[in-house]
VEXLOZA-719761 format. One record per residue (C-alpha): residue in three letters; x, y, z. Coordinates in nm, 3 decimals, always signed. Each point is the difference from the previous one (the first is absolute). Layout:
<lotors>
lotor rest ALA	xx X	yy Y	zz Z
...
</lotors>
This chain:
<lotors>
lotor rest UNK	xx -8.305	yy +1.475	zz -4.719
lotor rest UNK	xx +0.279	yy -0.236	zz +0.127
lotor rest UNK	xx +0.152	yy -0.058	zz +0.333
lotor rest UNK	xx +0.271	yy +0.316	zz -0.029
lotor rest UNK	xx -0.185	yy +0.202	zz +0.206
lotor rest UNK	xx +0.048	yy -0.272	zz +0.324
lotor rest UNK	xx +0.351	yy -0.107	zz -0.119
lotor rest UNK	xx +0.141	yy +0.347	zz -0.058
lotor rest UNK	xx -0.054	yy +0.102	zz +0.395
lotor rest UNK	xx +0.276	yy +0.119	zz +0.170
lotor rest UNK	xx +0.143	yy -0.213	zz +0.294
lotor rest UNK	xx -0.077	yy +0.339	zz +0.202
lotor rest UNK	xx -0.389	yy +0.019	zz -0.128
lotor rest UNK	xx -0.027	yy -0.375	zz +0.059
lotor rest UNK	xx +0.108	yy +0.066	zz +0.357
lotor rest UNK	xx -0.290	yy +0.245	zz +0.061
lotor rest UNK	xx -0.248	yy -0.235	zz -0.189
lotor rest UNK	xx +0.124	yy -0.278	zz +0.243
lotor rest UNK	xx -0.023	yy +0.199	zz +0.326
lotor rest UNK	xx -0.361	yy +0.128	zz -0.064
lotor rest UNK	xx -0.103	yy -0.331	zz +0.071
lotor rest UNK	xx +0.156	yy +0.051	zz +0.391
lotor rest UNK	xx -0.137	yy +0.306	zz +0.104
lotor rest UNK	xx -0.048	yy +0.126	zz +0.356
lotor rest UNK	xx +0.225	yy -0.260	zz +0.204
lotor rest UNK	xx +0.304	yy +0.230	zz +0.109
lotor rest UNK	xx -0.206	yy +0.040	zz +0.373
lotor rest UNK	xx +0.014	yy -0.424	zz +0.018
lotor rest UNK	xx +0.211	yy -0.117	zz +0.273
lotor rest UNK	xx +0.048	yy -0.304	zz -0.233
lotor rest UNK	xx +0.050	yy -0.003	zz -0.381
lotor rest UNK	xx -0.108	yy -0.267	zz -0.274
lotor rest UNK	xx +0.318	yy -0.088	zz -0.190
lotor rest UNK	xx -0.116	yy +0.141	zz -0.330
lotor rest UNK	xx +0.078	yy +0.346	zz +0.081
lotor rest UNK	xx +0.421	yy -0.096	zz +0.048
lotor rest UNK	xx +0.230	yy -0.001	zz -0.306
lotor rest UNK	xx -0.012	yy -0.347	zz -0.049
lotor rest UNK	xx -0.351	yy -0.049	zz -0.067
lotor rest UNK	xx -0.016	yy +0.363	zz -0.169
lotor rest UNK	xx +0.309	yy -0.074	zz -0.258
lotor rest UNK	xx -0.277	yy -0.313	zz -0.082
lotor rest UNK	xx -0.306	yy +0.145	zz -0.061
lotor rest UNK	xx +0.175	yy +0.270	zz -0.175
lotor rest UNK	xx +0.239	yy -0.221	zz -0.230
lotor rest UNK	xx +0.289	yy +0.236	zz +0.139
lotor rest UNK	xx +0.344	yy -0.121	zz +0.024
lotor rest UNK	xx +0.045	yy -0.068	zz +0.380
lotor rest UNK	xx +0.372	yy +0.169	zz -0.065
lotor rest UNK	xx -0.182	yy +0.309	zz -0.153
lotor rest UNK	xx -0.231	yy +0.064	zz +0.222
lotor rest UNK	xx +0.098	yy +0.162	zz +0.279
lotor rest UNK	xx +0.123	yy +0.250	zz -0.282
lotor rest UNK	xx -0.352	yy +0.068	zz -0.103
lotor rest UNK	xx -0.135	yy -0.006	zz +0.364
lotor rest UNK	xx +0.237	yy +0.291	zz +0.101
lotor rest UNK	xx -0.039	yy +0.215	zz -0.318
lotor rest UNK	xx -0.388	yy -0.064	zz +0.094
lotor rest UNK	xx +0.050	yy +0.130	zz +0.342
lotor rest UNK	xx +0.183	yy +0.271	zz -0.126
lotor rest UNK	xx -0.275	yy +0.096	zz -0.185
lotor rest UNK	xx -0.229	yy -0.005	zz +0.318
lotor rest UNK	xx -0.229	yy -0.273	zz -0.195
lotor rest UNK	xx +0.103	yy -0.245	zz +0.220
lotor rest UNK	xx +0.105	yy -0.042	zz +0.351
lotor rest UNK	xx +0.224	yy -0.283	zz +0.202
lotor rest UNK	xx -0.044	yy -0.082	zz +0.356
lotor rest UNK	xx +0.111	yy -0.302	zz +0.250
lotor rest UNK	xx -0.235	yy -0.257	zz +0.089
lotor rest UNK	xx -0.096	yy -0.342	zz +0.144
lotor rest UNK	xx -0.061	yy -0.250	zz -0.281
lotor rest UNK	xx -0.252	yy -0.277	zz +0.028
lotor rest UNK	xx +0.184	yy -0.328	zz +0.027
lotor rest UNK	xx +0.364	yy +0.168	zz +0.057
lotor rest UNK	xx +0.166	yy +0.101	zz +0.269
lotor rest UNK	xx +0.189	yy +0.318	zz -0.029
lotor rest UNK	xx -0.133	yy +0.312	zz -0.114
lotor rest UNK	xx +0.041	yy +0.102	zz -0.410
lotor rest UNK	xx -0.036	yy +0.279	zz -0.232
lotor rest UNK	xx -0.355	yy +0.060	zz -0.109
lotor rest UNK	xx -0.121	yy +0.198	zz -0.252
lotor rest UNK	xx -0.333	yy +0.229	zz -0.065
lotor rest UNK	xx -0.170	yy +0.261	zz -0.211
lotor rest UNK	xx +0.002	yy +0.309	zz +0.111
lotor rest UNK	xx -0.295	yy +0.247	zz -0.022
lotor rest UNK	xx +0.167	yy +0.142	zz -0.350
lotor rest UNK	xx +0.122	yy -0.347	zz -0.093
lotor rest UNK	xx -0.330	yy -0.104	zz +0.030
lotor rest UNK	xx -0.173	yy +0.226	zz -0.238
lotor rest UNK	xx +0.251	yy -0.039	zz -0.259
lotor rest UNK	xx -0.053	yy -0.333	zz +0.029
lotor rest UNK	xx -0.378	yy +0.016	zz -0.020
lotor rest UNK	xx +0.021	yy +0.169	zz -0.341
lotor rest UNK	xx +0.246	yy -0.220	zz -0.094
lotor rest UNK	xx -0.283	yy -0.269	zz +0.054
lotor rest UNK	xx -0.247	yy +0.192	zz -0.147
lotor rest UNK	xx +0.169	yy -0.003	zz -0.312
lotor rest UNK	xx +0.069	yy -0.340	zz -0.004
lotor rest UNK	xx -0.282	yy -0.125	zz +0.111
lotor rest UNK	xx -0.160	yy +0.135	zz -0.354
lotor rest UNK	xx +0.263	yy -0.149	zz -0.215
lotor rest UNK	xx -0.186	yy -0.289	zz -0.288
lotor rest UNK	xx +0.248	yy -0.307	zz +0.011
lotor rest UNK	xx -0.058	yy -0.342	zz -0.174
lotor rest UNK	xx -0.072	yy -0.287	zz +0.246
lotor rest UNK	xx +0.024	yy -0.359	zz -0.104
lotor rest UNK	xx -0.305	yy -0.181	zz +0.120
lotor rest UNK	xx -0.061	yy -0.387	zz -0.068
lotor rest UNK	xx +0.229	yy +0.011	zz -0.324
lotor rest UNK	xx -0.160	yy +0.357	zz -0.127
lotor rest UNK	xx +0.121	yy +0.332	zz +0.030
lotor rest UNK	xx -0.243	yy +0.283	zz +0.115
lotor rest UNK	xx +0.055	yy +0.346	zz +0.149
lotor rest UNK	xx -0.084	yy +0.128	zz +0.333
lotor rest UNK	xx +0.133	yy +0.262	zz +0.210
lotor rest UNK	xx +0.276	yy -0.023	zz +0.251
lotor rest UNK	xx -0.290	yy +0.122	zz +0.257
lotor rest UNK	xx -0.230	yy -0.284	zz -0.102
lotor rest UNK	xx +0.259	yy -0.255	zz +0.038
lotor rest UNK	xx -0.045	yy -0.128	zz +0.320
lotor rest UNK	xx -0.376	yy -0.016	zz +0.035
lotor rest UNK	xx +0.027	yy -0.246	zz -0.322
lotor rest UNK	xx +0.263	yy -0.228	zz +0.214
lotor rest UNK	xx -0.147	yy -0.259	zz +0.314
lotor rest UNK	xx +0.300	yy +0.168	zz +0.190
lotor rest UNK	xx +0.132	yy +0.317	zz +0.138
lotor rest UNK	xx +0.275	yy +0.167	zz -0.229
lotor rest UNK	xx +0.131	yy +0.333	zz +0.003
lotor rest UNK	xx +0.143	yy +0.268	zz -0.250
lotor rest UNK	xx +0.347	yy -0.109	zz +0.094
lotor rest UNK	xx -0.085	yy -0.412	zz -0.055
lotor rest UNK	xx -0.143	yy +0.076	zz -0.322
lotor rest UNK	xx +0.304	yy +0.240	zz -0.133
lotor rest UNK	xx +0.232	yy -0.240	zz +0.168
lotor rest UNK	xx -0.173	yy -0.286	zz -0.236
lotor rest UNK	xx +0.012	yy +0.215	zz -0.313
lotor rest UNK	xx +0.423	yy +0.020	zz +0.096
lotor rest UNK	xx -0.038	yy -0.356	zz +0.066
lotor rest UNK	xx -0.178	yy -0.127	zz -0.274
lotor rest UNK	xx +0.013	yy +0.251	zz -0.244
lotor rest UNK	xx -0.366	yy -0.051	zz -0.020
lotor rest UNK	xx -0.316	yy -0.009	zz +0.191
lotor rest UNK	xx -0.201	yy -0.315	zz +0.037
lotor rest UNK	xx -0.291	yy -0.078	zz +0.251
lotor rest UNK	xx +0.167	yy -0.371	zz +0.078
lotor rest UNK	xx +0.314	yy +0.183	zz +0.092
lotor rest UNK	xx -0.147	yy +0.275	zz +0.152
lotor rest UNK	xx -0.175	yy -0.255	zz +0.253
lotor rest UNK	xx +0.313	yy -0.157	zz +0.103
lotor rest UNK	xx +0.154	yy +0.332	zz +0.108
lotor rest UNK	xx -0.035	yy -0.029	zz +0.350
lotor rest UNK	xx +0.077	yy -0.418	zz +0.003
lotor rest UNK	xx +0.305	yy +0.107	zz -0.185
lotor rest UNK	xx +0.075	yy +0.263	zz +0.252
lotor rest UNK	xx -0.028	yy -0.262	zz +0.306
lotor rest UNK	xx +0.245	yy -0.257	zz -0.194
lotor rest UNK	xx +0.264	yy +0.319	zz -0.049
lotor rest UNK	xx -0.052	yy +0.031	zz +0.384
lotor rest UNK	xx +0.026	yy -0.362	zz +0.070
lotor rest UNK	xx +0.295	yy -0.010	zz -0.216
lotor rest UNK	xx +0.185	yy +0.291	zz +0.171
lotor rest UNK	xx -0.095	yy -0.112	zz +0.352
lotor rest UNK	xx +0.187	yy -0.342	zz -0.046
lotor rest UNK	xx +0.273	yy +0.198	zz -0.167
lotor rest UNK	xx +0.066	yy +0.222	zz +0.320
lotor rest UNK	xx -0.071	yy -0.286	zz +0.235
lotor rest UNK	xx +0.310	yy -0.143	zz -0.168
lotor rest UNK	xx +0.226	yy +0.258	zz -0.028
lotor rest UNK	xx -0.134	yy +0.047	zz +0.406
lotor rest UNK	xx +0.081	yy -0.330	zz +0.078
lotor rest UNK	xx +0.365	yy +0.025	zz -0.198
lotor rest UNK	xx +0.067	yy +0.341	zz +0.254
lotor rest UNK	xx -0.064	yy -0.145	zz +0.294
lotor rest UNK	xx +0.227	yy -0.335	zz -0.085
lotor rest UNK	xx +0.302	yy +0.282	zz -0.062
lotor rest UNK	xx -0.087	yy +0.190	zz +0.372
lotor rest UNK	xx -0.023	yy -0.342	zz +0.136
lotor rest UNK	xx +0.326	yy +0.083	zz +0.185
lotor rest UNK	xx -0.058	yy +0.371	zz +0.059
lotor rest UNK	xx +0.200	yy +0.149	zz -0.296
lotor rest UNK	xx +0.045	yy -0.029	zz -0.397
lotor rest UNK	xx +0.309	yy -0.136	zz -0.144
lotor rest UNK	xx +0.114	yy +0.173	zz -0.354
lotor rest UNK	xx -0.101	yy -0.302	zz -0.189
lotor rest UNK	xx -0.310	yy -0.064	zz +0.193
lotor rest UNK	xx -0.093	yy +0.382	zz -0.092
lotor rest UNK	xx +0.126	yy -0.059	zz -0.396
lotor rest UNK	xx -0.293	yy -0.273	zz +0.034
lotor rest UNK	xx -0.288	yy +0.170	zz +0.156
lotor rest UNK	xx +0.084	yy +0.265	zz -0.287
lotor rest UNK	xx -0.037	yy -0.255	zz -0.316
lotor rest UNK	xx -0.276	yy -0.147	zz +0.174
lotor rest UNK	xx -0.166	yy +0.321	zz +0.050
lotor rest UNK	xx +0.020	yy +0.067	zz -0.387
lotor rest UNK	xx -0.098	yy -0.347	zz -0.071
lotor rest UNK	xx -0.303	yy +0.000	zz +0.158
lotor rest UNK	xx -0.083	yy +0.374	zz -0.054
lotor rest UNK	xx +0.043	yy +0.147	zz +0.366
lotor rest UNK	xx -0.030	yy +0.409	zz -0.025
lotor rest UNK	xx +0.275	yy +0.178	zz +0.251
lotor rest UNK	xx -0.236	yy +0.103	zz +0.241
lotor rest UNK	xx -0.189	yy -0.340	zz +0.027
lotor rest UNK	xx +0.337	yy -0.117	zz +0.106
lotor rest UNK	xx +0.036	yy +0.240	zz +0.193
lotor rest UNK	xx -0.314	yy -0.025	zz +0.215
lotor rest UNK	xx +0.056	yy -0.385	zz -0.031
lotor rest UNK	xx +0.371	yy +0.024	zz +0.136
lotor rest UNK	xx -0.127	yy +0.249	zz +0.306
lotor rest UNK	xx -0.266	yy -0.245	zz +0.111
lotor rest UNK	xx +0.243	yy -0.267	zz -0.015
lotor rest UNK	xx +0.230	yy +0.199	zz +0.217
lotor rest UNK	xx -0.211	yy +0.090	zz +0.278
lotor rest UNK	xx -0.137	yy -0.343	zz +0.048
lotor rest UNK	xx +0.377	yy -0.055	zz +0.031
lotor rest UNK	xx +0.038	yy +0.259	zz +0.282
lotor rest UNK	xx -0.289	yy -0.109	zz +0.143
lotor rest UNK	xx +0.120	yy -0.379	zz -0.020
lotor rest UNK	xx +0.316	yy +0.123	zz +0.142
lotor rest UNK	xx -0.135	yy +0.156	zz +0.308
lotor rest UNK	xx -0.188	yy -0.300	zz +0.114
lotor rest UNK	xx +0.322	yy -0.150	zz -0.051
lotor rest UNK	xx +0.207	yy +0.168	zz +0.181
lotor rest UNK	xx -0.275	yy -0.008	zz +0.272
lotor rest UNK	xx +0.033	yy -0.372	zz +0.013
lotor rest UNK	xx +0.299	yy -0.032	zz +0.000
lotor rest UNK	xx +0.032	yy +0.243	zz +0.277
lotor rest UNK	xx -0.201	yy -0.190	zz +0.219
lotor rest UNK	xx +0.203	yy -0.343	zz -0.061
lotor rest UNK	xx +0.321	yy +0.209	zz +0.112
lotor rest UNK	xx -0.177	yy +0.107	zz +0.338
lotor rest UNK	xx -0.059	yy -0.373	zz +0.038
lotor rest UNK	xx +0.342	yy -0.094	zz -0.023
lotor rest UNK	xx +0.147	yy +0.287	zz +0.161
lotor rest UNK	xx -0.164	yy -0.100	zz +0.332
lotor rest UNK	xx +0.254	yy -0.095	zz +0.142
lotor rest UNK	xx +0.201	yy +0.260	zz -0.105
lotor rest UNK	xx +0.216	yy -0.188	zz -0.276
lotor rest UNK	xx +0.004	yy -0.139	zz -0.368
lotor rest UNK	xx +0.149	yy -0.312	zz -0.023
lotor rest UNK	xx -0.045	yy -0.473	zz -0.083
lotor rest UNK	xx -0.302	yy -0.053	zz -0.251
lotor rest UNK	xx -0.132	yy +0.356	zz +0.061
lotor rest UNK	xx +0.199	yy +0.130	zz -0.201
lotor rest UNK	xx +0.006	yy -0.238	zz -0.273
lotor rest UNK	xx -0.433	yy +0.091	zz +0.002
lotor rest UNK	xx +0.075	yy +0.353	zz +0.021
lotor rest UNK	xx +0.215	yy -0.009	zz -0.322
lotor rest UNK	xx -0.234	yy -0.219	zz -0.208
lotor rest UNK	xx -0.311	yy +0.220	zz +0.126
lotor rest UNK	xx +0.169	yy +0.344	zz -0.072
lotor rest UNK	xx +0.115	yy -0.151	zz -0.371
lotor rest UNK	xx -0.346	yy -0.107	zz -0.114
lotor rest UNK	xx -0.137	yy +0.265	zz +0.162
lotor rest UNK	xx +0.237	yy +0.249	zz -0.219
lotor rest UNK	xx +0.143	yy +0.208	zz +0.324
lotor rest UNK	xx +0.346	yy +0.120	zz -0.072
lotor rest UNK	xx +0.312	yy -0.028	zz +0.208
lotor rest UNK	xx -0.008	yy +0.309	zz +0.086
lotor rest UNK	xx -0.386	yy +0.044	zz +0.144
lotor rest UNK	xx +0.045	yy -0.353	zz +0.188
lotor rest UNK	xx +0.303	yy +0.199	zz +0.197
lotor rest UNK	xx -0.256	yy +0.312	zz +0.009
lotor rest UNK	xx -0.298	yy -0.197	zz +0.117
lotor rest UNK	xx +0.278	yy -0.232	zz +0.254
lotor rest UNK	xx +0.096	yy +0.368	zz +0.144
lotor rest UNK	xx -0.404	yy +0.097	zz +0.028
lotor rest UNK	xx -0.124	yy -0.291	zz +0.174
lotor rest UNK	xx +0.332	yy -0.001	zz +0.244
lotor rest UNK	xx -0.096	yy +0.366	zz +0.105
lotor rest UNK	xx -0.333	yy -0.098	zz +0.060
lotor rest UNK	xx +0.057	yy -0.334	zz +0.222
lotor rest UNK	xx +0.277	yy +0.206	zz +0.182
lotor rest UNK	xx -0.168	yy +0.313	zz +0.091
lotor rest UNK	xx +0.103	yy +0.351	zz +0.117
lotor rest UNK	xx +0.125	yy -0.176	zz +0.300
lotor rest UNK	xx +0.264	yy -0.217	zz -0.145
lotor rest UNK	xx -0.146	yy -0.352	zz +0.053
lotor rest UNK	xx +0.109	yy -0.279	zz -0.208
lotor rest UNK	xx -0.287	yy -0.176	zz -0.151
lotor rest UNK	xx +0.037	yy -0.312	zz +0.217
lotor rest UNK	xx -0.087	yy +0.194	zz +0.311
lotor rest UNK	xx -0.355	yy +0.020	zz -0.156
lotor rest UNK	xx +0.005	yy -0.374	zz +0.007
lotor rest UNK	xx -0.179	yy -0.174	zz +0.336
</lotors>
């Protein structure tokens, strides 16, 4: 028997084969990466820009069910994905049957034939269903060298993608250096993101951590800079070499015009009082 049993799967059936191997984690407050799109569009050898496709028709089908959740290593919560109680007996036939299919398996030069199901007892590693029907897609073959590299091969595709978003991470924050994206700066980000193979919502999660370090930044900005002004508003006026330091401060610091005359206005209320003091009368 040849390999069309494995490599005539459906994206959906390799789905379910994929997520038996993650069963019972929805009650985790935190989530191995495996079970977001990203690592299942890998194992699965799904198009990334098909998959959500497949996921939802899956859903719909009430084999398979989404929910939010804190991903090792990340910091915002993602999509996950599960078996559900029908998806999971579907998918255990689906096994079953597989599991029993005869395929030829090249070992040191010569072919022999085992079953999917004895496949990884025969290897010195772990592999699943899914890595040895992703090989067969791969390879269009099955051979015990290979089939030993699977999950080596599967850390260098990490590796690979990790420097890849670091990048493309790296190229977003240089265009929000200055708190907003210029059209050309955006036409950029957008060939890079193609380039280097950046799905929509990685950018998306990338561009929203980016921003609220921003707002963050901002804040303790603006706190700074507030505290300067109560300095030099002591004595109740701006004027010589403080404001020369004001100007450079409030530039590098990124405060606009119009929050320097907002945070002036703040700090003036507060010296002052309800009683109408001027700042100076603080003064000893």
């Amino acid at each position: 028997m040849s390999l069309e049993p494995l490599t005539s799967l459906t994206s959906k059936e390799r789905i379910l084969i994929y997520l038996y191997d993650f069963l019972h984690l929805e009650d985790r407050y935190e989530m191995p990466p495996d079970v977001t799109q990203e690592s299942i569009a890998y194992g699965c050898s799904v198009q990334r820009k098909h998959l959500s496709q497949y996921l939802s028709n899956l859903i719909d089908d009430g084999l398979v069910t989404e929910q939010k959740a804190h991903i090792r290593g990340m910091r915002q919560r993602m999509n996950t994905y599960y078996l559900t109680p029908g998806g999971l007996e579907k998918t255990k036939e689906l096994r079953r049957r597989i599991g029993e299919v005869d395929v030829p398996v090249v070992v040191n030069g010569r072919e022999t034939r085992m079953k999917v199901s004895e496949i990884d007892e025969a290897t010195s590693v772990h592999i699943t269903y899914c890595d040895i029907i992703r090989e067969a897609l791969r390879a269009g073959r099955l051979a015990m060298a290979d089939l030993e590299r699977v999950e080596a091969r599967k850390r260098e595709a990490l590796e690979k993608k990790e420097q890849a978003t670091d990048s493309y991470k790296r190229a977003l924050e240089t265009a929000w250096r200055d708190g907003r994206v210029t059209a050309t700066e955006r036409f950029l980000i957008g060939e890079l993101r193609r380039l280097l193979k950046i799905t929509e919502e990685q950018h998306r999660l990338l561009e929203d951590e980016i921003m609220k370090r921003l707002a963050q930044d901002h804040m303790e900005f603006r706190r700074m800079y507030r505290k300067a002004l109560e300095v030099a508003l002591l004595d109740g006026a701006l004027d010589g070499p403080e404001v020369e330091i004001l100007e450079n401060l409030r530039k590098s610091m990124r405060i606009s015009s119009e929050e320097h005359e907002e945070l002036v206005e703040e700090v003036r209320e507060t010296l002052c009082g309800p009683s109408g003091l001027e700042p100076s009368d603080f003064v000893g």
